[in-house]
TIZA-346506 format. One record per residue (C-alpha): residue in three letters; x, y, z. Coordinates in steps of 0.001 Angstrom, whole numbers, padded with zeros to 6 digits, always signed. Example, Ala and Ser with C-alpha at 12.3 -4.5 7.8 and 13.67 -1.06 7.14 Angstrom:
<kolros>
ALA+012300-004500+007800;SER+013670-001060+007140;
</kolros>
This chain:
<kolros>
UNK+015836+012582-019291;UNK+012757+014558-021078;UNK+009299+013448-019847;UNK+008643+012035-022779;UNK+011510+009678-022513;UNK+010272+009389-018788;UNK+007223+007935-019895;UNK+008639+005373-022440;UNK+011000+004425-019911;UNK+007936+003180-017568;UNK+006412+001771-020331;UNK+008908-000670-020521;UNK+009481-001347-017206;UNK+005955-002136-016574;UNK+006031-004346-019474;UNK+008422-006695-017690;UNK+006257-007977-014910;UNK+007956-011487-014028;UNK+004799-012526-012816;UNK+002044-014111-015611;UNK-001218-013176-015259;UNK-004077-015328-013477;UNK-005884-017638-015432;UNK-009099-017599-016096;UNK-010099-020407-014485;UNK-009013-019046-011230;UNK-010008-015868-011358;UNK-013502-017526-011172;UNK-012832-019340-008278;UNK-011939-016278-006306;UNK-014535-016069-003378;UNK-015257-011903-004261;UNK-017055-010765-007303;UNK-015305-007676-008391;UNK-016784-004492-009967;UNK-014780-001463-011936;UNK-015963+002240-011723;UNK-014422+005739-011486;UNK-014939+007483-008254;UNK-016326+011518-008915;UNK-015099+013182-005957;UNK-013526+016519-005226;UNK-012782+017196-009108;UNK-011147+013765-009264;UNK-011459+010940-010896;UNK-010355+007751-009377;UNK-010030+004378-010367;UNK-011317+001623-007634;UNK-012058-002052-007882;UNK-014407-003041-005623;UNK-015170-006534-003946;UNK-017887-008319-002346;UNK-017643-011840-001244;UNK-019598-014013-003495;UNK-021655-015461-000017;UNK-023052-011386+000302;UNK-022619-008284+003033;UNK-024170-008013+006401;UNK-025529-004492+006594;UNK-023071-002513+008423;UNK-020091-004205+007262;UNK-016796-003578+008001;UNK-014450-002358+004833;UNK-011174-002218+003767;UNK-009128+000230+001313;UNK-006149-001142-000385;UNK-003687+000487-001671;UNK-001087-001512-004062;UNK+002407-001351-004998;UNK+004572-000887-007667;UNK+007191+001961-006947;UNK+004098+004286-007837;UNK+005345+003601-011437;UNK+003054+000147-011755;UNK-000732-000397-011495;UNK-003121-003041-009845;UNK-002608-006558-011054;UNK-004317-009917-010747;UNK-002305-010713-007380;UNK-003517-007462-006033;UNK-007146-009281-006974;UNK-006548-012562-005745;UNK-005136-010571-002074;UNK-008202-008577-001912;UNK-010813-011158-003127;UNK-009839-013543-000312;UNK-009372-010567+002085;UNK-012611-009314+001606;UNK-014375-013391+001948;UNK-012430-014153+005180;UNK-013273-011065+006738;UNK-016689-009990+005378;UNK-015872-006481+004439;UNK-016252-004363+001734;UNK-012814-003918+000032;UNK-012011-001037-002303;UNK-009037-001890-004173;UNK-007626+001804-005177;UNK-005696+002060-008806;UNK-004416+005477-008160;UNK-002686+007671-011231;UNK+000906+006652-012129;UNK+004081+007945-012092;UNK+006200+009734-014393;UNK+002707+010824-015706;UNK+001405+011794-012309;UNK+004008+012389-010255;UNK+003802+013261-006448;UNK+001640+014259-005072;UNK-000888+013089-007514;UNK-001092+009384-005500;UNK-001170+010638-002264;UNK-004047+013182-003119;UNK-006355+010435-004422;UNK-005981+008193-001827;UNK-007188+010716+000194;UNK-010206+011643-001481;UNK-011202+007892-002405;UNK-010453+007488+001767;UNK-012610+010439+002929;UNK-015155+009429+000739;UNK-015427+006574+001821;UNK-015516+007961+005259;UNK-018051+010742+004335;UNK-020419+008309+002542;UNK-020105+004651+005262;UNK-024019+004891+005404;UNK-024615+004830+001423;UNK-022171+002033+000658;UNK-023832-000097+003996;UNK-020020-000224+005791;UNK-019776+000739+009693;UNK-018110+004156+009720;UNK-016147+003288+012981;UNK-014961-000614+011319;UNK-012987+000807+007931;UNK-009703-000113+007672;UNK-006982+001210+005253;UNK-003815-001542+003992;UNK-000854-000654+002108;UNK+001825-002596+000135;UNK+005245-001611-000745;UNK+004653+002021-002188;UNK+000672+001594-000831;UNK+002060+000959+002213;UNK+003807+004994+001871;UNK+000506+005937+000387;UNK-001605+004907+004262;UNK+001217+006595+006177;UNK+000607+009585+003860;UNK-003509+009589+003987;UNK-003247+009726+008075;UNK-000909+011876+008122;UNK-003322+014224+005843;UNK-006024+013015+008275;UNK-004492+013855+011300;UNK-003456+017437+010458;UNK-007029+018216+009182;UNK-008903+017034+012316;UNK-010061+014112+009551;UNK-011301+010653+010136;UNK-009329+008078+012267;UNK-009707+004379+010492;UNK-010223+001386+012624;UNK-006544+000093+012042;UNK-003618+000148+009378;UNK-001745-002443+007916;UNK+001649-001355+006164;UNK+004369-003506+004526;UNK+007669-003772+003206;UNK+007078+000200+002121;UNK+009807+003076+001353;UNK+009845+004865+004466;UNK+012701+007359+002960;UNK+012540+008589-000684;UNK+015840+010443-000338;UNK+017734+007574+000474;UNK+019681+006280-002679;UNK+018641+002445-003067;UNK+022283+001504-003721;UNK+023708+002621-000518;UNK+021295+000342+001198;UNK+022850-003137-000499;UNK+025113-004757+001937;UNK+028787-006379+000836;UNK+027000-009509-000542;UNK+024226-007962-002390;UNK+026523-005491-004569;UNK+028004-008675-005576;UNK+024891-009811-007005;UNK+023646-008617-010539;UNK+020318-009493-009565;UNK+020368-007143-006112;UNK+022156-004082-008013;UNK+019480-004372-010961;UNK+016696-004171-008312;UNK+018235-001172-006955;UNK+018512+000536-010010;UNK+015519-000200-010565;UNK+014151+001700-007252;UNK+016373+004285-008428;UNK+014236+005058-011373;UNK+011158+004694-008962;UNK+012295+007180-006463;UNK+012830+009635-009805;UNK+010201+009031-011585;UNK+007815+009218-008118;UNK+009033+012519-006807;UNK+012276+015780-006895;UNK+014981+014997-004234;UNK+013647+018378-002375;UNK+009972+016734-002783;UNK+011462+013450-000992;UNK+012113+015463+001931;UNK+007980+015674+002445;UNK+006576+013595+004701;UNK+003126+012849+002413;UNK+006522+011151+000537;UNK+009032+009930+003091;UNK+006918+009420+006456;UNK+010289+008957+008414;UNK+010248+012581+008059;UNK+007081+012742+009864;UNK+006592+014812+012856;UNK+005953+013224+016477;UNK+002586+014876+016790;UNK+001536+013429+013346;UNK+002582+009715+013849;UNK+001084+009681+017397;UNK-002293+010255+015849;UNK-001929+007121+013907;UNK-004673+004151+015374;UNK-003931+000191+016102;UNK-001065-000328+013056;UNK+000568-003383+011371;UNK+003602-003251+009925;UNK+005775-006263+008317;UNK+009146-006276+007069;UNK+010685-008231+005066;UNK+014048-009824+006208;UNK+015264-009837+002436;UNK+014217-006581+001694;UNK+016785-003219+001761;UNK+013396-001480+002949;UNK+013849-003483+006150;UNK+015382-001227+008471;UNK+013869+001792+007387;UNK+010549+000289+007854;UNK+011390-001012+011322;UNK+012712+002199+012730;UNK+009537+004278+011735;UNK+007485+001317+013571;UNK+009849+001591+016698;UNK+009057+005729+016193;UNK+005231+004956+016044;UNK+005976+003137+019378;UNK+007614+005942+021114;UNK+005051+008229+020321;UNK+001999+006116+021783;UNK+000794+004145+018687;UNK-000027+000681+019368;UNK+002202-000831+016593;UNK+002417-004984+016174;UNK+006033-005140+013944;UNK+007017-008566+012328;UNK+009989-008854+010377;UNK+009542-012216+008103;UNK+013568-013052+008048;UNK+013252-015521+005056;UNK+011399-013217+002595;UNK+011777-010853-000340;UNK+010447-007687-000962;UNK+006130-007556-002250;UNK+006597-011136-000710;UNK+002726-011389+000486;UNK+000651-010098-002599;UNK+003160-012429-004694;UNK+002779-014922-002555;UNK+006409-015799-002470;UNK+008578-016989+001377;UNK+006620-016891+003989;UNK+003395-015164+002933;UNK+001030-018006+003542;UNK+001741-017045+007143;UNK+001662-013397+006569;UNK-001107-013112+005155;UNK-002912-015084+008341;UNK-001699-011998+010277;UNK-002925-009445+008361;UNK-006335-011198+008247;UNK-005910-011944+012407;UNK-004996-008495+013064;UNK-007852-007098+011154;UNK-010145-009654+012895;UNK-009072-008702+016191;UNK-010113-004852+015638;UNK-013495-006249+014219;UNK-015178-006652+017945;
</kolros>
């Protein structure tokens, strides 16, 4: 497939979001008001929505970097708003919603590199944007989730910053793993589960080579020991309907080996991107991932 075929391929896969768009009307009930700018930094330019609960910011605030999914093919949508908005009211914080550069037209490691930057920056300038430096917290779903794993990872091997806690979810732990081999007996037999997989397939392709897969800024079950121990307080939740499910759990139980401090939840009865969809059992979900933050906030 030629790059340019690549691209239209994307195009129309992004163009079949199953989920409509928020309407107006709640959009202006969301408890954040939300702002749009490109982020200059390290001859980058990145694209962050940011949010401040409506009620205002303590100086010294904590704040919190999100990074969505999408299999790195999809941008930031009005769930990833609504998440964030209500995030950033129940907790007080700051929250930096990051809309990094796409694949096939930025393929690895184009992602992983702005995270960074929007990260360290963040880091670099706490004072300037009012947020306690020792109280920011980084969050990843599905591919975001990848994209946190791959930002401490960077961070730990450069002596960087350490953030407060991470939250990770439902995220593909291996890239070199073909998404069909992970279906089970029951899900091959369901047109539904073998169109989703295909549909990873193209992901995993579009995102990154199979020799590029093998890098753990791509695939953190390739991490090292030494890296993963680094890693602070992290949250990670599975998703008991999700063929990301094991791989997700065994680089928690890893985490665990090494030292890290790692709360795992598998939520049996949900899909994959169940809590930003708010599909199963993310009411409850999404309590943890606002308890766990909470509980690093002290």
């Amino acid at each position: 497939m030629t790059r340019e075929e690549m691209i239209e391929t994307a195009r129309q896969v992004r163009a079949r979001n199953p989920f409509p768009p928020a309407t107006p009307e709640e959009l202006a009930a969301l408890p954040a008001d939300e702002k749009e700018f490109y982020l200059e930094a390290d001859g980058r330019r990145i694209h962050i929505y940011e949010l401040r609960p409506k009620a205002g910011l303590e100086a010294n605030c904590p704040m919190l970097i999100n990074f969505h999914g999408g299999g790195y093919m999809k941008g930031r949508f009005d769930r990833d708003r609504i998440y964030c908005s209500n995030l950033a009211a129940k907790l007080g914080a700051l929250v930096w919603d990051v809309d990094y550069s796409l694949s096939p037209e930025e393929p690895f490691p184009t992602a992983v590199e702005e995270c960074c930057t929007a990260a360290s920056y963040a880091f670099a300038h706490a004072a300037e944007l009012g947020v306690n430096g020792d109280k920011i917290f980084l969050l990843g779903h599905s591919a975001g989730g990848s994209l946190v794993a791959a930002v401490c990872q960077t961070f730990a091997a450069s002596n960087g910053p350490r953030p407060a806690a991470v939250l990770m979810e439902y995220f593909p732990a291996n890239m070199t793993a073909d998404p069909m081999s992970k279906l089970n007996e029951e899900q091959l037999a369901d047109p539904r589960e073998v169109r989703r997989a295909e549909t990873a397939r193209l992901y995993n392709a579009f995102y990154c080579s199979p020799e590029e897969g093998k890098n753990p800024l791509a695939s953190p079950a390739f991490a090292p020991d030494e890296l993963l121990a680094w890693f602070p307080d992290t949250l990670i939740l599975s998703a008991g309907k999700d063929t990301l499910c094991e791989e997700d759990e065994e680089l928690a139980l890893r985490m665990a080996r090494c030292g890290v401090n790692v709360t795992l939840r598998r939520f049996r009865q949900s899909p994959h991107g169940f809590t930003t969809n708010r599909m199963g059992e993310w009411e409850e979900a999404v309590a943890l991932h606002a308890a766990f933050l909470r509980a690093h906030l002290d």
